[in-house]
N, C-alpha and C positions, 0 to 999 in steps of 0.2 A: 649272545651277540647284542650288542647296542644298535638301534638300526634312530639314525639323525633324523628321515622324515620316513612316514609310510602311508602310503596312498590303498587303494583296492588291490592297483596290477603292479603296485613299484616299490620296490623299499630300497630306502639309500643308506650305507653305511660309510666311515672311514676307508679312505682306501689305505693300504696297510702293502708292506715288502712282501707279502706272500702272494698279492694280485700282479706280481711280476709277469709270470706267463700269460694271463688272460689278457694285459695291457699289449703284451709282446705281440702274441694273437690277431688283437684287435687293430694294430696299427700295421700289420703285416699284410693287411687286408687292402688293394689298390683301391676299391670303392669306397673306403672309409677313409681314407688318404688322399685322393684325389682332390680335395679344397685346399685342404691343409698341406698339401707338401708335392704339389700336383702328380701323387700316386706311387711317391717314394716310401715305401717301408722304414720305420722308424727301426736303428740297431738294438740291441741289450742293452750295450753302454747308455743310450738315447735315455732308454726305458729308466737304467736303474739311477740316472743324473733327476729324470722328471719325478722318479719317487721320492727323492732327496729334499727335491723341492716342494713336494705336497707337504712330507712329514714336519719339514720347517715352518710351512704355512700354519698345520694344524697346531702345533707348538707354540708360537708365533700367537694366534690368534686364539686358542684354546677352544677349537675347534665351529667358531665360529663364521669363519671364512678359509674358505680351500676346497679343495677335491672330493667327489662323492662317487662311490662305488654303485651302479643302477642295478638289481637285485629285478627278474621277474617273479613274482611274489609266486605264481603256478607252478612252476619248476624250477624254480632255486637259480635260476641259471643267470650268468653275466649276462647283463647288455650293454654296459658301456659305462661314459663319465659323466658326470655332471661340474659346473663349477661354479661356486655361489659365491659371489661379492658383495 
């Protein structure tokens, strides 16, 4: 895996149509939602339209600008997005 930045605790990659679920997950979550959509759960279709639009960004921009997948470098695990302009 190509990993875009990597810090001690954080490594950011591409996010990719295989982080469907994790994104699904993540926005399913009312307290992670609650700014953003004031605690509305995001659907599949939400999810798989917003990957559409990452992958056009990173295409687009050749990977320069768009969506980052936040990696805990200690246990592999998602923690969420990033978004760099």
């Amino acid at each position: 895996m190509t990993w875009f930045l990597e810090t001690p605790r954080i490594q950011m990659r591409e996010i990719t149509f295989e982080d469907e679920d994790l994104l699904l997950d993540l926005d399913s979550d009312p307290l992670v939602m609650r700014y953003l959509t004031k605690g509305v759960p995001s659907t599949q279709t939400q999810i798989k339209e917003a990957l559409e639009r990452i992958h056009r960004l990173h295409q687009t921009y050749s990977g320069k600008f768009g969506v980052w997948a936040a990696i805990e470098v200690a246990t592999g695990e998602f923690m969420g997005w990033f978004l760099f302009r």
